[in-house]
C-alpha positions as CSV (number, residue, x, y, z in Angstrom):
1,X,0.5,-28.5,-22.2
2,X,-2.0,-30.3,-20.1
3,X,-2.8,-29.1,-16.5
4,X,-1.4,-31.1,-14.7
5,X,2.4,-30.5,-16.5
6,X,2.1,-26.8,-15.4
7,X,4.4,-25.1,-13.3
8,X,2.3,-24.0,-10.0
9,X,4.3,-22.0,-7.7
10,X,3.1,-19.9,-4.8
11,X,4.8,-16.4,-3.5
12,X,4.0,-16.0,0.5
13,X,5.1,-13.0,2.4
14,X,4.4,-13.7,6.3
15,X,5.9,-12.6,10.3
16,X,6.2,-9.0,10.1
17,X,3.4,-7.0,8.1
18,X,1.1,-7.3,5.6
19,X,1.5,-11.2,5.0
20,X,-0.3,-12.3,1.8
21,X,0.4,-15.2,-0.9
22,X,0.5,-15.5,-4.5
23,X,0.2,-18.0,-7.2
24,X,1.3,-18.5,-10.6
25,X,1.1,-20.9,-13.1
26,X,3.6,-21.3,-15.8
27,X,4.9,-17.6,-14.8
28,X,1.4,-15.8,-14.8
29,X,0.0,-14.5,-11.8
30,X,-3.5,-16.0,-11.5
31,X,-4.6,-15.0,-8.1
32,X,-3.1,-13.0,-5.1
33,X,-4.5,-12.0,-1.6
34,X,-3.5,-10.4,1.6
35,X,-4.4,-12.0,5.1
36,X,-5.6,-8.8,6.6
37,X,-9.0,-8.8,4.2
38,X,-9.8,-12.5,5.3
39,X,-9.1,-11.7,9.4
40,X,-10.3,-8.1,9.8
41,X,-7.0,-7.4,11.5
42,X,-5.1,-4.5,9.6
43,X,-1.6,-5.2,8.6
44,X,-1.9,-9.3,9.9
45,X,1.1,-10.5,10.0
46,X,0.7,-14.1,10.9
47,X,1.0,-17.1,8.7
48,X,-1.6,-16.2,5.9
49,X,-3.1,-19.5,6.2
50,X,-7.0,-17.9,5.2
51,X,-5.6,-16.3,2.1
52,X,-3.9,-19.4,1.6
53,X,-6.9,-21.4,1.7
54,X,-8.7,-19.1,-0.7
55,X,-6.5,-19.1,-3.5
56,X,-6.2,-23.3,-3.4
57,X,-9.8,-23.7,-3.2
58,X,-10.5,-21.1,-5.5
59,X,-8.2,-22.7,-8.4
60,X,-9.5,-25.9,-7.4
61,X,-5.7,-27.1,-6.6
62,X,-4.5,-28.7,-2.9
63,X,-0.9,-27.8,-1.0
64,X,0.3,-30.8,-2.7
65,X,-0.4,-29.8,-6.4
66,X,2.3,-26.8,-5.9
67,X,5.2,-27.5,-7.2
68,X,7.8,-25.0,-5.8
69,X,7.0,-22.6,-3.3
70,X,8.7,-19.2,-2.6
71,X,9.7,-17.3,0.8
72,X,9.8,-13.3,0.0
73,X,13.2,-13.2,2.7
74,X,15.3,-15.7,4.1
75,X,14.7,-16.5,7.8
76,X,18.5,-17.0,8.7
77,X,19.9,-13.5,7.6
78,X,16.4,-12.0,9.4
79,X,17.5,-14.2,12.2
80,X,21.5,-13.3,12.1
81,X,20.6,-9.3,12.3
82,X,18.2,-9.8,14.7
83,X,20.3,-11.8,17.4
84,X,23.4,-9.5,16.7
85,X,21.3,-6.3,17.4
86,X,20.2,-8.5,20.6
87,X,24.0,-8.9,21.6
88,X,25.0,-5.5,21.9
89,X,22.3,-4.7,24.8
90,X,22.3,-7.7,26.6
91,X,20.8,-6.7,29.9
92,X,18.1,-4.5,28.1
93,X,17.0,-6.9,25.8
94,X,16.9,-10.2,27.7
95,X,13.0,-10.4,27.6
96,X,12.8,-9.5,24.2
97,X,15.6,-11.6,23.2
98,X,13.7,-14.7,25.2
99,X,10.5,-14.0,23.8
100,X,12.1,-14.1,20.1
101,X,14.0,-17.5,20.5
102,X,10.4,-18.7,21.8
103,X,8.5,-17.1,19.1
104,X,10.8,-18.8,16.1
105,X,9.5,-22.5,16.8
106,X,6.4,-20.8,15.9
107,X,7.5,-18.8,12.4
108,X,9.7,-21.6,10.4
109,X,8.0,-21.7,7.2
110,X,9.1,-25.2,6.6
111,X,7.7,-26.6,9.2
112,X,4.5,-24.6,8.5
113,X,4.4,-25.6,5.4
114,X,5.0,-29.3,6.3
115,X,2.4,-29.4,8.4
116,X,-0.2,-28.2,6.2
117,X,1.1,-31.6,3.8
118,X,3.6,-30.0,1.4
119,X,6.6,-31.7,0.7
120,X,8.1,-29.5,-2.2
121,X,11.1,-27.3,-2.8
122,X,11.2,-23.9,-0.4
123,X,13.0,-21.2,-2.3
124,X,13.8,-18.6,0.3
125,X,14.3,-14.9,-1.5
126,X,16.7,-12.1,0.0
127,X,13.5,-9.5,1.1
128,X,14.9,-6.8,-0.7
129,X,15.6,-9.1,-4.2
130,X,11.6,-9.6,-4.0
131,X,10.9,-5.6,-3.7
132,X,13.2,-5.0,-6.4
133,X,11.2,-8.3,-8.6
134,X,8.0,-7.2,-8.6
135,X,8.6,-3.3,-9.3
136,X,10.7,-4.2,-12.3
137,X,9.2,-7.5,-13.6
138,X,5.9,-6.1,-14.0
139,X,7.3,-2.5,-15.3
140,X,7.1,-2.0,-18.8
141,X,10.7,-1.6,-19.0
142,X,13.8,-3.7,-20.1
143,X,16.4,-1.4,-19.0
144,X,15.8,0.3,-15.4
145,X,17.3,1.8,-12.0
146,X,15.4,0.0,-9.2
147,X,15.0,1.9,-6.0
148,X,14.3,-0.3,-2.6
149,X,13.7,1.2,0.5
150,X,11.9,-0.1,3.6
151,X,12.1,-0.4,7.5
152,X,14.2,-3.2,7.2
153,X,14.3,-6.7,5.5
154,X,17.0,-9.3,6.7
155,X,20.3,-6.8,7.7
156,X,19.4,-3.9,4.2
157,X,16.9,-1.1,4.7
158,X,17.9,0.3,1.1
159,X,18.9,-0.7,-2.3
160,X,19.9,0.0,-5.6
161,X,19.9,-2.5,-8.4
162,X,19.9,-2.4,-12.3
163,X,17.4,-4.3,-14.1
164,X,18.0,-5.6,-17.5
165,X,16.4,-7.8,-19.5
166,X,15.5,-10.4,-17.2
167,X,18.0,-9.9,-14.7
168,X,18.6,-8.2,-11.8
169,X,22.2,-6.7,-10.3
170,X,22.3,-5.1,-6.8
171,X,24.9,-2.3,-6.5
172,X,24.8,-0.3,-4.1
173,X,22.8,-1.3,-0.2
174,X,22.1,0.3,3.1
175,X,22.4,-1.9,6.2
176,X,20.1,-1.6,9.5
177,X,20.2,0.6,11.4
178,X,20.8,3.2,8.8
179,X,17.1,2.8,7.4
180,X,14.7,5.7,6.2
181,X,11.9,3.7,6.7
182,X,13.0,3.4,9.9
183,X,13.5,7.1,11.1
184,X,10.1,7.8,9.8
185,X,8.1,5.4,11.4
186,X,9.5,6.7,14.8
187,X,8.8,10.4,14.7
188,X,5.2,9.2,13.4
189,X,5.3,7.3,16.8
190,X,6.4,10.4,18.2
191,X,3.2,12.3,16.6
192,X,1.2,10.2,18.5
193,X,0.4,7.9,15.6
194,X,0.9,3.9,15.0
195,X,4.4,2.6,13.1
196,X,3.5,0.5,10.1
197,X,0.4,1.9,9.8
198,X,0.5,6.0,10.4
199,X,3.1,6.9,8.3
200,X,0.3,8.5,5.3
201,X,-1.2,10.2,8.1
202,X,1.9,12.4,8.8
203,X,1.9,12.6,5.2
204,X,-0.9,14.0,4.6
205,X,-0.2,16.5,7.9
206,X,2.9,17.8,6.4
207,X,1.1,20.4,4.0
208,X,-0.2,22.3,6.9
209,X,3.3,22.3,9.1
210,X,6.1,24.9,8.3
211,X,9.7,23.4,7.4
212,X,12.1,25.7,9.4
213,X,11.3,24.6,12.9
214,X,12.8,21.2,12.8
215,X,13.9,20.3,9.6
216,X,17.9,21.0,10.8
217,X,17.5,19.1,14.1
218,X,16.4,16.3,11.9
219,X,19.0,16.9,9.3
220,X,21.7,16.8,11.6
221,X,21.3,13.2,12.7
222,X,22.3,12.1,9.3
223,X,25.6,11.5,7.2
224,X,26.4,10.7,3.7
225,X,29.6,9.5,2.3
226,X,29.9,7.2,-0.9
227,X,26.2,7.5,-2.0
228,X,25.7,6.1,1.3
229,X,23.6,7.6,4.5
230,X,24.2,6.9,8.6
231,X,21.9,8.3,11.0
232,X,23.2,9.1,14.4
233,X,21.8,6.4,16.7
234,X,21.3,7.9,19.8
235,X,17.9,9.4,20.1
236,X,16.7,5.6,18.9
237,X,15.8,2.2,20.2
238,X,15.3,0.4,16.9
239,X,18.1,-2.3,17.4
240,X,17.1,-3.8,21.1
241,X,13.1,-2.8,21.6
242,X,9.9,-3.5,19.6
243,X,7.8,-1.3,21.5
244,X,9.6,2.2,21.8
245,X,11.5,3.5,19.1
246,X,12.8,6.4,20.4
247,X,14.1,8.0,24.0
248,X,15.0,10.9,26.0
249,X,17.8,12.1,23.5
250,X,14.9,12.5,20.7
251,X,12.7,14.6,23.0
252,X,16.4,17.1,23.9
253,X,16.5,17.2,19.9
254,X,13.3,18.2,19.6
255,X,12.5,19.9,22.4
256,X,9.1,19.2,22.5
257,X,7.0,16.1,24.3
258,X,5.6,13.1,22.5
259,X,2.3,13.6,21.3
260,X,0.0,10.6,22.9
261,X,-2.8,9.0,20.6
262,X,-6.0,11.1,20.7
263,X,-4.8,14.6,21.8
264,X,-4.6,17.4,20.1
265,X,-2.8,18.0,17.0
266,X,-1.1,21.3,17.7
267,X,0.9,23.6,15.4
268,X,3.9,22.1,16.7
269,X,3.2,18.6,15.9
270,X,2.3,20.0,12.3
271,X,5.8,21.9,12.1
272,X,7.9,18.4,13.2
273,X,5.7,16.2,10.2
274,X,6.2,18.9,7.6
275,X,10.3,18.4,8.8
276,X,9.8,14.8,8.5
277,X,8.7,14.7,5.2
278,X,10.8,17.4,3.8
279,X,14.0,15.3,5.4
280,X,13.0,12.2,4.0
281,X,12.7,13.9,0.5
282,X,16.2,15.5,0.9
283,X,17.6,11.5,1.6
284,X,15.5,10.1,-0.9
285,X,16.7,12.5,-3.6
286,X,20.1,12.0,-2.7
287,X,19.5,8.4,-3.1
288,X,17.4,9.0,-7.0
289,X,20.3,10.7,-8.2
290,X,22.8,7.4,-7.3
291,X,20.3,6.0,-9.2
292,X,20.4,7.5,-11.7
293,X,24.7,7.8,-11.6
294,X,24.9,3.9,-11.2
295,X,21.8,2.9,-14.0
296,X,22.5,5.4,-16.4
297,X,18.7,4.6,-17.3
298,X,15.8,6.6,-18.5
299,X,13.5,4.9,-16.2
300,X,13.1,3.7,-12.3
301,X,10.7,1.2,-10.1
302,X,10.6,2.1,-7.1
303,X,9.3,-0.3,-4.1
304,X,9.5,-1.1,-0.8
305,X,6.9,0.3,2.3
306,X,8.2,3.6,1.4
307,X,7.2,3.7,-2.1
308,X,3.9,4.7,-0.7
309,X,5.2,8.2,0.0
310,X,3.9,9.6,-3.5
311,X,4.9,12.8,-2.8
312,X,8.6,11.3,-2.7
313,X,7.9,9.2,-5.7
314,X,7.1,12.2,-8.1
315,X,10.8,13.9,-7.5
316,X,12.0,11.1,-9.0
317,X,11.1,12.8,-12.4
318,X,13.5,15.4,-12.1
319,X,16.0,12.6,-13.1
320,X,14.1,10.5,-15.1
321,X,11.8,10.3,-17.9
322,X,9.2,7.4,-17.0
323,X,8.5,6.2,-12.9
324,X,6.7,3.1,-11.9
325,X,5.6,2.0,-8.6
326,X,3.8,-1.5,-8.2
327,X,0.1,-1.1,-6.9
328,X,1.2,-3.0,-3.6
329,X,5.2,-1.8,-3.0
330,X,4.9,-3.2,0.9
331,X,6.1,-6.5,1.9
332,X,2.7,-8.2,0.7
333,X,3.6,-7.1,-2.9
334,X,6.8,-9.3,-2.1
335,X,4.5,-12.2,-1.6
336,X,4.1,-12.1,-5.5
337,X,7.5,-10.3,-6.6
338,X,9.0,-13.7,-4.6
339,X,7.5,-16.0,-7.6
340,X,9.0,-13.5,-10.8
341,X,11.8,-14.5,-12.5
342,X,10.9,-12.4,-15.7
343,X,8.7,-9.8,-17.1
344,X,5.1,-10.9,-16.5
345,X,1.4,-8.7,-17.3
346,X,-0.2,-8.1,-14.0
347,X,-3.5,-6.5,-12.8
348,X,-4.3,-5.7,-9.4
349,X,-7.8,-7.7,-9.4
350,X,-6.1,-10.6,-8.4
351,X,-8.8,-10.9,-5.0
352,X,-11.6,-12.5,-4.2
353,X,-15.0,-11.8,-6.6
354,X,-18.6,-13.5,-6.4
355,X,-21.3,-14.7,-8.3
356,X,-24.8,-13.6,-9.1
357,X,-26.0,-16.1,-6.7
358,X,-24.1,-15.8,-3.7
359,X,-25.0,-11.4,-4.1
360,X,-28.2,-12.1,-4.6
361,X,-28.4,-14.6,-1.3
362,X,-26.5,-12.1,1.1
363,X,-28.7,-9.6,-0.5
364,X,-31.8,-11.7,0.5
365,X,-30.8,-11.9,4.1
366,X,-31.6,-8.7,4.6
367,X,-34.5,-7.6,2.6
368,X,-36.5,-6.2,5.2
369,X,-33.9,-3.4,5.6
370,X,-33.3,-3.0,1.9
371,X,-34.9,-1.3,-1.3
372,X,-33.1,-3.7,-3.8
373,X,-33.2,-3.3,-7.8
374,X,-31.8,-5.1,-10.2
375,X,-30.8,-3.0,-13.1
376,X,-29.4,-3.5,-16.4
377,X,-25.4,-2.1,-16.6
378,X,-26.1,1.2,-19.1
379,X,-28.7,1.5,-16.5
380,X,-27.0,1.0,-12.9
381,X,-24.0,3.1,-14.5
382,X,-26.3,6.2,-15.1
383,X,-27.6,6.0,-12.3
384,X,-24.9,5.6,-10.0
385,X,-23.2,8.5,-11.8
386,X,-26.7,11.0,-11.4
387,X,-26.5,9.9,-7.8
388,X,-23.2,11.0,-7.3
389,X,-23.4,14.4,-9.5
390,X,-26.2,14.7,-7.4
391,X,-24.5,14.9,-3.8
392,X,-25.2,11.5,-2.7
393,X,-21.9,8.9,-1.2
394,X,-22.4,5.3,-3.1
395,X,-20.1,2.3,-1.6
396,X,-18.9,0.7,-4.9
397,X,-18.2,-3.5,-4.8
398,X,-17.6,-5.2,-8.4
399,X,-15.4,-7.9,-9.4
400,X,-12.0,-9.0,-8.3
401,X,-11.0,-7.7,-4.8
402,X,-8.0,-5.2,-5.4
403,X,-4.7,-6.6,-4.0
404,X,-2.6,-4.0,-1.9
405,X,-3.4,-0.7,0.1
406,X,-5.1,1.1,-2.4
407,X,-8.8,0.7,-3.8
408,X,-8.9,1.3,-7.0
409,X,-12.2,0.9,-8.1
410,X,-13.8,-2.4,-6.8
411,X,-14.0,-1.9,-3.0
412,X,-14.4,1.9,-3.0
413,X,-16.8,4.6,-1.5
414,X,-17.2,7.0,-4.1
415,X,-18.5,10.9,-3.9
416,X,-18.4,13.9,-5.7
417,X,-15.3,15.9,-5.5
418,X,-17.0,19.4,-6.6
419,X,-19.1,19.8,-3.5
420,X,-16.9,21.7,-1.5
421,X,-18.4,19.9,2.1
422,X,-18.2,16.5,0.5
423,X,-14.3,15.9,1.9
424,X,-15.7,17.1,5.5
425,X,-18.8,15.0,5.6
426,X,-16.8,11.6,4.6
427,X,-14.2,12.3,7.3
428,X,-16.4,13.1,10.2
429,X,-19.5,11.2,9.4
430,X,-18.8,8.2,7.1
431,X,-14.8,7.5,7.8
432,X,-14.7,9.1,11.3
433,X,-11.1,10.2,11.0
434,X,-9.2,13.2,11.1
435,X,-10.3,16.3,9.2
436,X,-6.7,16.9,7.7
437,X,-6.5,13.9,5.5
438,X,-7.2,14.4,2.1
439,X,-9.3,11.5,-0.5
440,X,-7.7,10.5,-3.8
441,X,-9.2,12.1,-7.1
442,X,-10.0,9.2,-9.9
443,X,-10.0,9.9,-13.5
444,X,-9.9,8.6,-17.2
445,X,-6.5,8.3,-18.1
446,X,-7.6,10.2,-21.2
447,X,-8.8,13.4,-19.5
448,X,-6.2,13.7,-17.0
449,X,-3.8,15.8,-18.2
450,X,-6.4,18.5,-18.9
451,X,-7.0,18.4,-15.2
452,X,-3.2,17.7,-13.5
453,X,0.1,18.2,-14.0
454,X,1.7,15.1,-14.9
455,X,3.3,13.5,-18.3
456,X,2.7,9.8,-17.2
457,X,-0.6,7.9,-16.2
458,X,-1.0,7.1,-12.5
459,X,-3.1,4.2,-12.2
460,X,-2.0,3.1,-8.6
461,X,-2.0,6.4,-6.6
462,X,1.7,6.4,-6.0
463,X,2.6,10.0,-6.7
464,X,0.9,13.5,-6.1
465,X,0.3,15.9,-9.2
466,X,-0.5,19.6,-9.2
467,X,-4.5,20.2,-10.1
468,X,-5.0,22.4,-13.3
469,X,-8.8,23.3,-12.0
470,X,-10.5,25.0,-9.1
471,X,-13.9,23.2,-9.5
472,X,-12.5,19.9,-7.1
473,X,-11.7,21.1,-3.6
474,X,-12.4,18.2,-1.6
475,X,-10.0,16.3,-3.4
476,X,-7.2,18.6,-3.4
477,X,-5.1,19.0,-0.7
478,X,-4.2,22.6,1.1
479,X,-0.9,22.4,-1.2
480,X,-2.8,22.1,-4.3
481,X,-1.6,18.9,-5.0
482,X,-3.5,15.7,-5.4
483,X,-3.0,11.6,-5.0
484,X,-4.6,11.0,-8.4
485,X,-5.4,7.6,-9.8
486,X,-5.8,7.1,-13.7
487,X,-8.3,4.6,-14.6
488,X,-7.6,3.0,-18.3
489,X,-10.5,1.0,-20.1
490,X,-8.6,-1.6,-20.4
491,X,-7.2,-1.5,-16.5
492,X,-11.2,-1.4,-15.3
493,X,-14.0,-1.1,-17.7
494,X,-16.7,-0.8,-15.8
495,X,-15.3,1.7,-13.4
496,X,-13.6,3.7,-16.4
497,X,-17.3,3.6,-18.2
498,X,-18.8,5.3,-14.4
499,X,-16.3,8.0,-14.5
500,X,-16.8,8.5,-18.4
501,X,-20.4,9.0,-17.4
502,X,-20.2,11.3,-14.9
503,X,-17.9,13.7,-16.9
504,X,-20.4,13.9,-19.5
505,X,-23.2,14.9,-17.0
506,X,-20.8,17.2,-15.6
507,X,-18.4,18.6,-17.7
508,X,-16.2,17.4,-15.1
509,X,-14.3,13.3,-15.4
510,X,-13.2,13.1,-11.9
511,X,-15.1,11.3,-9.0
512,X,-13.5,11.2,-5.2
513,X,-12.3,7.5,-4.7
514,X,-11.8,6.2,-1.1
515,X,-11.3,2.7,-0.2
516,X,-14.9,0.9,1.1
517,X,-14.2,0.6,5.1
518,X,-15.0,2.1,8.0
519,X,-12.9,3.3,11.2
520,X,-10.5,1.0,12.2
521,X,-11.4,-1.3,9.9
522,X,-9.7,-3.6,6.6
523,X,-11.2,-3.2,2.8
524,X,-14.5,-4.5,2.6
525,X,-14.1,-8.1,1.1
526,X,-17.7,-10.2,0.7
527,X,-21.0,-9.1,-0.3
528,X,-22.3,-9.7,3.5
529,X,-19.7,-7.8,5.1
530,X,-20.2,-5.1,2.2
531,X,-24.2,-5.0,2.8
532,X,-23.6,-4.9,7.0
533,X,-21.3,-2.0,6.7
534,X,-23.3,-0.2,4.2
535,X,-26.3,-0.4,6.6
536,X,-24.0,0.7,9.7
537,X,-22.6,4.0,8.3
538,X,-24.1,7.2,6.6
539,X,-23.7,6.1,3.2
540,X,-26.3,6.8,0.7
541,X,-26.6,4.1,-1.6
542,X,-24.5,0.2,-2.4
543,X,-24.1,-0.8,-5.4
544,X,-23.2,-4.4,-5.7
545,X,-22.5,-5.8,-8.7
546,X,-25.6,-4.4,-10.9
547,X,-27.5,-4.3,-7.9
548,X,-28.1,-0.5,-7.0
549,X,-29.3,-0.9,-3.1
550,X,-30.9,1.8,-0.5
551,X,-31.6,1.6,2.9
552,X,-35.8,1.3,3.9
């Protein structure tokens, strides 16, 4: 079939976070990016028109080559829930309400997309349907439960479908306002940290908090019947404001004040996230066992913004036998789980990548601050892997750009996990963040059960394991768990060959893996932007390509 008989289709996801687009051709995915890399604002959410232009130019195609284009939700039910939340606080919500009308003129993806020359077919996808396509389309399964659950797509916040074959049946949903995703964003806003965006850092607080303090003021604001929760609206704001999420009736529950951004973390604000996340796993167990009921399946994808929460994900295998989470569960995984119709391969290197030349040319730019050598690949990856056995912090940028939240081994700052200080010194000097947050172990799929608890691979970091050695305490948390990612030689070569490497030097396969940015900032995407941020922080050494790089 010649090129231009192909089926081209694009997958966008756009207007609330994490707005990427896809393509495929003929059903494959061939390239996928998010906005945020291209803008160097976290979590964009506007139109991705940057990303857009990448993946045209890139595959040497114009908007008018697509043939069908797909919306991850459908802007009328998103529109539908969002006026009738409006209606039932009409003098509280005025502004907002005004400010919405005015603010749709600017979001209809038609006329975006007319605009920009494309006159095609607009499919527009039920937000939850594309959660639930991408987990199970690119599973290895043909028989699965498929868990949703998010803040909210059009009017669901949860799902349950079966996946067969290639088809997909929904049975069983949670409408807004009744939304897990929901309830956990706003007591992270309570902790003093950002919705949409702090949720791993409450996460990751939870180990140090203890459970009894608040764990039954939180329980008590839910109720199940039929497989079905409801949360008790009156400590929340969700429905009629997009700035606060709670009021006074949260801060009676609790009895304790908001934490404001910047101040202390107190014991207290440790005992409320350990609640948090214990409540959430009480609901979301609740919810893997309906699952389980309705599927009667072996296996589960689970997706959704929540399916980040790997310590949630791993309970699922108390009811089944094999879990998979996507590498990019959020709504910019939905950007490609929009264009699925069937099972498909998939890899996350779907992002940007460079050549030789254009390395070598940023590289050039700024010789006079550089020691640059050009080394052969047996001879960079030894290197790289003495320099980190040896104590030193490399910034790692190869190939394809890694699509979704994770870096997984081409935009990644890499230590070493044995040096007890290591998981100190990358917090408060390189990442200037908070001390409590823990870095994500990486390790050949073949070695890691010798070192974790775990019966299936975990290439994306979406589930915690239990360590099986002492000897890597800056990658293990203060529960003794880790966020481990399995690297495969097929999955990364390269990257699987520098972890090979450094287990041979040092009896131990494991290198600390922590995605290549600095505070406040998105996933290193270019060569330039990699080289300006190398020279900005307290990282030891680049290595680009096969270019090992240190500062003059």
């Amino acid at each position: 079939m010649g090129k231009e008989e192909q089926m081209k289709q694009l997958g966008i996801s756009a207007f609330y976070h994490d707005s990427a687009v896809c393509l495929t051709i003929d059903g494959k995915v061939i390239s996928a990016a998010e906005e945020e890399r291209f803008t160097g604002i976290k979590h964009d959410s506007s139109f991705p028109k940057y990303a857009l232009d990448w993946i045209l130019k890139s595959n040497n195609l114009c908007i008018k080559d697509i043939d069908k284009i797909n919306w991850y939700e459908s802007p009328e039910k998103k529109d539908d829930r969002v006026s009738t939340t409006f209606a039932k606080k009409p003098f509280k919500t005025f502004f907002l309400n005004r400010k919405y009308k005015k603010s749709k003129s600017t979001q209809n993806p038609k006329d975006i997309l007319e605009s920009m020359g494309y006159t095609g077919e607009i499919i527009y996808h039920d937000h939850h349907y594309s959660h639930a396509a991408f987990s199970y389309y690119t599973s290895p399964y043909d028989h699965s439960a498929i868990l949703t659950v998010d803040g909210v797509g059009e009017w669901e916040t949860t799902t349950i479908s079966v996946g067969k074959g290639n088809t997909i049946n929904k049975v069983l949903k949670v409408d807004f306002p009744n939304s897990l995703g929901m309830f956990y964003s706003t007591i992270t806003a309570y902790l003093g940290f950002k919705p949409n965006e702090g949720e791993y850092k409450v996460m990751g607080l939870a180990p140090f908090g203890d459970i009894s303090i608040y764990t039954d003021k939180l329980l008590s604001l839910f109720t199940t019947t039929s497989n079905k929760f409801f949360i008790d609206q009156s400590p929340f704001t969700w429905e009629y404001s997009d700035r606060v999420m709670f009021n006074r009736n949260l801060c009676r529950l609790l009895n304790i004040q908001p934490r404001l951004p910047g101040e202390e973390i107190k014991q207290e604000h440790k005992d409320l996230a350990a609640a948090l996340q214990k409540v959430y796993e009480i609901q979301f167990t609740k919810l893997l066992k309906t699952a389980k009921n309705i599927s009667k399946s072996d296996n589960i994808c689970i997706s959704g913004g929540c399916a980040y929460n790997g310590v949630a994900n791993t309970l699922a295998y108390k009811y089944f036998k094999s879990v998979y989470v996507p590498f990019a569960p959020s709504d910019a995984g939905s950007a490609i789980g929009a264009c699925l119709d069937s099972h498909t391969n998939i890899t996350p290197y779907l992002g940007p990548e460079f050549t030789d030349r254009e390395v070598k040319k940023d590289l050039n730019l700024y010789r006079d601050k550089l020691l640059i050598y050009n080394l052969d690949e047996d001879k960079l990856i030894d290197k790289t892997a003495k320099l980190i056995n040896g104590g030193n912090i490399v910034a790692w940028f190869q190939g394809k750009m890694e699509f979704g939240a994770r870096s997984l081994g081409n935009r990644s700052i890499l230590a070493n996990p044995r040096d007890p200080k290591m998981k100190d010194r990358l917090n408060y000097v390189v990442k200037q963040r908070e001390g409590f947050r823990p870095f994500a172990p990486t390790i050949t799929e073949e070695e890691y059960q010798k070192f974790f608890e775990a019966s299936e691979p975990s290439p994306y970091m979406s589930r915690v394991m239990k360590t099986r050695t002492k000897f890597i305490p800056s990658a293990t948390h203060v529960d003794g768990t880790c966020r481990v990612q399995t690297v495969s030689q097929k999955q990364n070569r390269k990257f699987h060959k520098l972890i090979t490497l450094i287990g041979n030097q040092s009896s131990i396969p494991v290198v600390l893996n922590t995605s290549f940015n600095l505070k406040d900032e998105t996933i290193t995407l270019t060569p330039k932007q990699a080289i300006e941020r190398y020279l900005k922080s307290e990282i030891d050494f680049l290595v680009i390509d096969n270019f090992l790089v240190k500062k003059r």
